[in-house]
C-alpha positions as CSV (number, residue, x, y, z in Angstrom):
1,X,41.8,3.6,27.8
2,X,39.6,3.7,30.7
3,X,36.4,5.6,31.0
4,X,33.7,5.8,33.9
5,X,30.7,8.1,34.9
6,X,28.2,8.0,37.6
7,X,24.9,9.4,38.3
8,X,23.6,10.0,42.2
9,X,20.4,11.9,43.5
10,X,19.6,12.3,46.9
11,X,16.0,14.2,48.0
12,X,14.9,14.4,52.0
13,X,11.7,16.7,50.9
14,X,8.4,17.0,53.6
15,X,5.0,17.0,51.8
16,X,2.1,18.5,53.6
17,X,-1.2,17.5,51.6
18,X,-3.4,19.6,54.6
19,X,-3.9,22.7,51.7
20,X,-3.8,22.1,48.2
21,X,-3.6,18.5,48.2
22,X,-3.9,18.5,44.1
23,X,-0.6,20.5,43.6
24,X,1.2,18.9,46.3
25,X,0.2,15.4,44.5
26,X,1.9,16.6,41.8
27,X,4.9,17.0,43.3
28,X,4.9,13.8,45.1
29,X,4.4,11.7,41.9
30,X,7.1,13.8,40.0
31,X,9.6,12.8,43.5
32,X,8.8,9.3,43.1
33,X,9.2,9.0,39.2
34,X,12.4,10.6,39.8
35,X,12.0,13.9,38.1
36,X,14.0,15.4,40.6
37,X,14.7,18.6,37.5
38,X,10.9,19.6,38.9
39,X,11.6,19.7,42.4
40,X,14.5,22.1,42.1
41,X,13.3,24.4,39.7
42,X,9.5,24.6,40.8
43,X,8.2,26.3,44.1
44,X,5.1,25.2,46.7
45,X,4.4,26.4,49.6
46,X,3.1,23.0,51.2
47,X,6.6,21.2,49.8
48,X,9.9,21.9,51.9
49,X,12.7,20.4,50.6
50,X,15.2,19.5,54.0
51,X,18.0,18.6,51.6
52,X,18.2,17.4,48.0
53,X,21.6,16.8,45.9
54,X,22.0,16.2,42.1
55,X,25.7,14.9,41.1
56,X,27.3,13.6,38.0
57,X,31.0,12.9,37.6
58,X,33.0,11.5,34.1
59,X,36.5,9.7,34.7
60,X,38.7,9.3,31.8
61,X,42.0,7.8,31.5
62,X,44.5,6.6,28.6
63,X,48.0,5.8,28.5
64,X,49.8,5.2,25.0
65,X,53.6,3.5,24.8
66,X,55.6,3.5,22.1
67,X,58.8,1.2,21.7
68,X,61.3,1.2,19.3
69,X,65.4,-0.1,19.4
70,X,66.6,3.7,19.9
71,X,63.8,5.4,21.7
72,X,60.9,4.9,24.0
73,X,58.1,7.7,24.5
74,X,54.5,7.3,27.0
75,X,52.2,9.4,26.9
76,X,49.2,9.6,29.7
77,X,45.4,11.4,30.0
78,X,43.7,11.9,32.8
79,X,40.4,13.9,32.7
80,X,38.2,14.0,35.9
81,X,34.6,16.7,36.1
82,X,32.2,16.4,39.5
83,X,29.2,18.7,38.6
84,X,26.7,19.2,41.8
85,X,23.8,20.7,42.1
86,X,22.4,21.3,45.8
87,X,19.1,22.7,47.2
88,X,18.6,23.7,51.0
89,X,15.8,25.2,52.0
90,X,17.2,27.8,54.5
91,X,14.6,31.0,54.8
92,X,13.6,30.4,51.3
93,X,15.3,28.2,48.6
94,X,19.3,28.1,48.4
95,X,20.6,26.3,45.5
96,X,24.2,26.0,44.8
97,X,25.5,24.7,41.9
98,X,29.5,23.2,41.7
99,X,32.0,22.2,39.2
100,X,35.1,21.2,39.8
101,X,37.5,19.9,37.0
102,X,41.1,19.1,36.0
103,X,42.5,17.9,32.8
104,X,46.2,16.2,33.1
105,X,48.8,15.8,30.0
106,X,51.9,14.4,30.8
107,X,54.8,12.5,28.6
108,X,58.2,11.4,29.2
109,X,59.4,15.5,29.5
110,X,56.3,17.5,29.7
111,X,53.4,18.0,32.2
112,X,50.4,20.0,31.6
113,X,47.3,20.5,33.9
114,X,44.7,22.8,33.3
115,X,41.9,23.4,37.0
116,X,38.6,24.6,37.0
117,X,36.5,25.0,40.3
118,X,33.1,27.0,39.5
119,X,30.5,27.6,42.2
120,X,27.4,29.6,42.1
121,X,24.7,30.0,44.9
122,X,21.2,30.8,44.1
123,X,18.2,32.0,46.3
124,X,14.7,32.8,45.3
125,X,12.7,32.6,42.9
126,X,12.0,36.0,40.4
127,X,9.5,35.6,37.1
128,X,9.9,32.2,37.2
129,X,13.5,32.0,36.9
130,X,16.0,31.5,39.7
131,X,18.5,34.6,40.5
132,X,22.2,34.5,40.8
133,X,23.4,36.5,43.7
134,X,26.8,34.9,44.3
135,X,29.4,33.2,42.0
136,X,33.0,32.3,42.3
137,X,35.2,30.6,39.7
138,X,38.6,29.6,40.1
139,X,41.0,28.9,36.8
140,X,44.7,27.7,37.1
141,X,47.7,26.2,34.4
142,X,50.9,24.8,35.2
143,X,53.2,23.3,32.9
144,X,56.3,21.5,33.3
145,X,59.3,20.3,31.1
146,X,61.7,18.8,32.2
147,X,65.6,17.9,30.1
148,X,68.5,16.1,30.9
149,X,71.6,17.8,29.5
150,X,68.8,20.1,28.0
151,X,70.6,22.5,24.9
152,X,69.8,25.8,24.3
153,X,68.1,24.6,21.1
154,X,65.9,22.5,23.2
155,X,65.6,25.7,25.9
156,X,64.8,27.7,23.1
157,X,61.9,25.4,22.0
158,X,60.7,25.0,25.2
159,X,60.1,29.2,25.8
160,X,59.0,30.0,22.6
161,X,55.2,29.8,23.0
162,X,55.5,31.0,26.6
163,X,57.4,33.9,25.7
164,X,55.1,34.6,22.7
165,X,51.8,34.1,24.7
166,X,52.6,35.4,28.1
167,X,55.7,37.6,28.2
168,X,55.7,39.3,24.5
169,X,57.2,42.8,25.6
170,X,59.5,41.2,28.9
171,X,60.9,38.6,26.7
172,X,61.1,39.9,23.2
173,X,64.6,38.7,22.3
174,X,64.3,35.1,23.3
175,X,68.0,34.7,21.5
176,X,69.9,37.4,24.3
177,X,67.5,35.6,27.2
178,X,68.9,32.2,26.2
179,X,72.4,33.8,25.8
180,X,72.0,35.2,29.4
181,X,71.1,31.6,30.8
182,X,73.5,30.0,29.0
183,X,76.5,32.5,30.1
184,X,75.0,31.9,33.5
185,X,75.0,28.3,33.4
186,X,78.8,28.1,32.2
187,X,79.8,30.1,35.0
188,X,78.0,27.8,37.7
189,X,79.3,24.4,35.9
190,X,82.2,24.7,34.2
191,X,83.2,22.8,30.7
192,X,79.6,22.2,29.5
193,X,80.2,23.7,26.0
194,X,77.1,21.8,24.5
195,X,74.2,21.6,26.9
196,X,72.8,23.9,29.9
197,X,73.0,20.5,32.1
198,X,69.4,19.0,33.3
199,X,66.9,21.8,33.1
200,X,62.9,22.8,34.4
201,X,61.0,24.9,32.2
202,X,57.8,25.5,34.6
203,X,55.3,27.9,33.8
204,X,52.1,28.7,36.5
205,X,49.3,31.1,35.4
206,X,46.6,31.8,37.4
207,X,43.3,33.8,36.6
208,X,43.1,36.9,39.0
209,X,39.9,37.2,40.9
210,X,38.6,40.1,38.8
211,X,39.4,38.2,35.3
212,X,37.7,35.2,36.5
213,X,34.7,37.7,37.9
214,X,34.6,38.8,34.1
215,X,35.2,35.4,32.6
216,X,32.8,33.5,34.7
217,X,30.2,36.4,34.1
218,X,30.9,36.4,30.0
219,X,30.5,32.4,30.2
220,X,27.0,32.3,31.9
221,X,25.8,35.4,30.7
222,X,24.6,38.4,32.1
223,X,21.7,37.8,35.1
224,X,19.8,40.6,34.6
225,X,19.5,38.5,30.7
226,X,18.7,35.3,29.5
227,X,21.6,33.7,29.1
228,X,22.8,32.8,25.5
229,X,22.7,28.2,26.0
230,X,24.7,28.2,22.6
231,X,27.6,30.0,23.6
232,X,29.8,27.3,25.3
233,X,28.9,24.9,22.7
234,X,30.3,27.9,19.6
235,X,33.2,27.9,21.4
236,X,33.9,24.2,21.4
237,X,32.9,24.1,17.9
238,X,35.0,27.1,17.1
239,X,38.6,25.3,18.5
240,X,38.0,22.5,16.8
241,X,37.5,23.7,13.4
242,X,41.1,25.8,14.2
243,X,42.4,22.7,15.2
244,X,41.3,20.7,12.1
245,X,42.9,24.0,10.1
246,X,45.9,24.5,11.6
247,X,47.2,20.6,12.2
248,X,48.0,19.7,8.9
249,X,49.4,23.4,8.0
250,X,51.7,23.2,11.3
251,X,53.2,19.3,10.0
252,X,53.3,20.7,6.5
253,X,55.9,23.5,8.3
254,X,57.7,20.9,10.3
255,X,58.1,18.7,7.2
256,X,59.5,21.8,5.5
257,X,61.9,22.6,8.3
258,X,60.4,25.9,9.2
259,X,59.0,25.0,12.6
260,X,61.1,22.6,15.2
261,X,59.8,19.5,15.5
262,X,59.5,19.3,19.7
263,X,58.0,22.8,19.2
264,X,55.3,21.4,16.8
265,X,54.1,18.6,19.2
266,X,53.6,21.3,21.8
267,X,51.6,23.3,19.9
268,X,49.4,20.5,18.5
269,X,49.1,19.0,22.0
270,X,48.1,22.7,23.2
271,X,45.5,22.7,20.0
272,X,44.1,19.4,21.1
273,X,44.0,20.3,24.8
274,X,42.1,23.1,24.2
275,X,39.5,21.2,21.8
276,X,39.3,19.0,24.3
277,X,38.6,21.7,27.5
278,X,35.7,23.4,25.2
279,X,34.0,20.1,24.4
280,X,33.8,19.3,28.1
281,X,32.4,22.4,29.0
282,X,30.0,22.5,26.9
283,X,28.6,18.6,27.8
284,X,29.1,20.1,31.4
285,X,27.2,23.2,31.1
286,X,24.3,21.1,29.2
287,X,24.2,18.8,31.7
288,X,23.6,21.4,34.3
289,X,20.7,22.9,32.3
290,X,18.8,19.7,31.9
291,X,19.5,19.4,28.4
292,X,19.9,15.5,27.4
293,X,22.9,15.2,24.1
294,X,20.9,15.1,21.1
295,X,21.2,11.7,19.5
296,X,24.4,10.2,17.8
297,X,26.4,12.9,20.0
298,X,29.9,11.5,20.3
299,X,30.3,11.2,24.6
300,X,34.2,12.9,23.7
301,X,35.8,15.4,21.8
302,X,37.5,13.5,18.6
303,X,40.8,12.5,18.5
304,X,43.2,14.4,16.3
305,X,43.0,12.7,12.3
């Protein structure tokens, strides 16, 4: 397990102490303490900030092996979030605010990556509080699985959540789509009664610019409103309680026999994916308010017990 983060602040800002040389001081002491929070969010008219940059990036990365005399199985993690804050003054005060984050699963037969690029550009300043007047956010999945001599048990497996999240009415009858690629695959290599030979399940979805519009604007709240600071932190809650809930009812199943068993690690990787996506937006969008974790806050989303 590896973990790393980083702080860096950069501030070229011009101080003119000819008028009002007691609220310009204030300003200067709060740039050479470091407060740079102050600059950015407070306005003077005898204080031009040239350029000034807030960043903050987190690293993590773990890799798990396991080795027995039959089998073999690796699992790796590799989360990686750059939030930026940037302030130009450029007729009046631009600040533009950045996110970029990816979130990589992968094990001997699957690959999952989840991308999130947010950017939102500010100018202004409007009773005190700055106003939004462009935003942009970009949300991607792919998934990969790939099978040597894959079955149709196996195939099965593999397009069951798909079919049941994103194609419910194309792919209803998973059992006649399965018999359609496995009539296909006989017919293009002959004498494979028992498999479908080596097989890519790959699935892309990408957020449409209007859904993202709408997701982006239900995330950060309306503009014209104060924006609700608890909501990405009720939604990271939220998943993990469902995770804690549904993990040991899901092995219970898979004990039973009622659930496959390569079908149940997908879903509990999915559960634990998504706890884990929450939690980080939630720190993130903190961090980009100013608002410090409150003490004893765990730095990561807990690890599935």
């Amino acid at each position: 397990f590896q973990k790393s983060s980083g702080n860096q602040a950069l501030l070229d800002a011009t101080f003119d102490f000819a008028q009002d040389p007691a609220g310009v001081q204030v300003f200067f002491e709060r740039a050479l303490a470091g407060d740079f929070d102050f600059i950015f969010t407070n306005h003077h008219p005898r204080v031009k900030l040239n350029l000034a940059e807030l960043s903050h990036n987190i690293s993590r990365h773990s890799h798990t092996d396991l080795t027995l005399p039959f089998m073999s199985a690796s699992m790796s993690h590799q989360n990686d979030s750059l939030a930026t804050a940037r302030v130009e003054e450029q007729d009046g005060r631009v600040t533009a605010y950045r996110l970029e984050t990816s979130d990589k699963v992968a094990n001997n037969q699957r690959t999952s990556i989840l991308s999130l690029s947010m950017a939102l550009s500010t100018a202004g300043f409007e009773a005190g509080q700055v106003r939004v007047h462009q935003n942009k956010l970009d949300l991607s999945y792919t998934s990969v699985f790939v099978r040597r001599d894959m079955t149709r048990r196996q195939l099965a497996a593999a397009l069951q959540p798909i079919a049941s999240a994103c194609f419910p009415v194309k792919l209803k009858n998973l059992d006649s789509y399965v018999d359609f690629i496995d009539r296909r695959t006989e017919e293009a290599i002959p004498s494979t009664p028992t498999t479908l030979g080596n097989g890519v399940v790959a699935l892309q979805v990408v957020l449409p610019e209007g859904a993202a519009a709408a997701a982006g604007a239900s995330w950060l709240g309306d503009p014209a409103r104060k924006p609700d600071p608890g909501t990405p932190k009720a939604a990271s809650i939220a998943l993990a309680d469902l995770r804690r809930a549904e993990r040991p009812r899901l092995l219970e199943e898979t004990a039973a026999g009622a659930c496959d068993s390569e079908q149940a690690l997908a879903l509990l990787e999915g559960m634990h994916w998504f706890d884990r996506v929450a939690y980080h937006i939630w720190r993130i969008s903190e961090h980009l308010a100013g608002q410090p974790p409150p003490a004893g806050q765990p730095e990561s989303a807990p690890d599935p017990g």
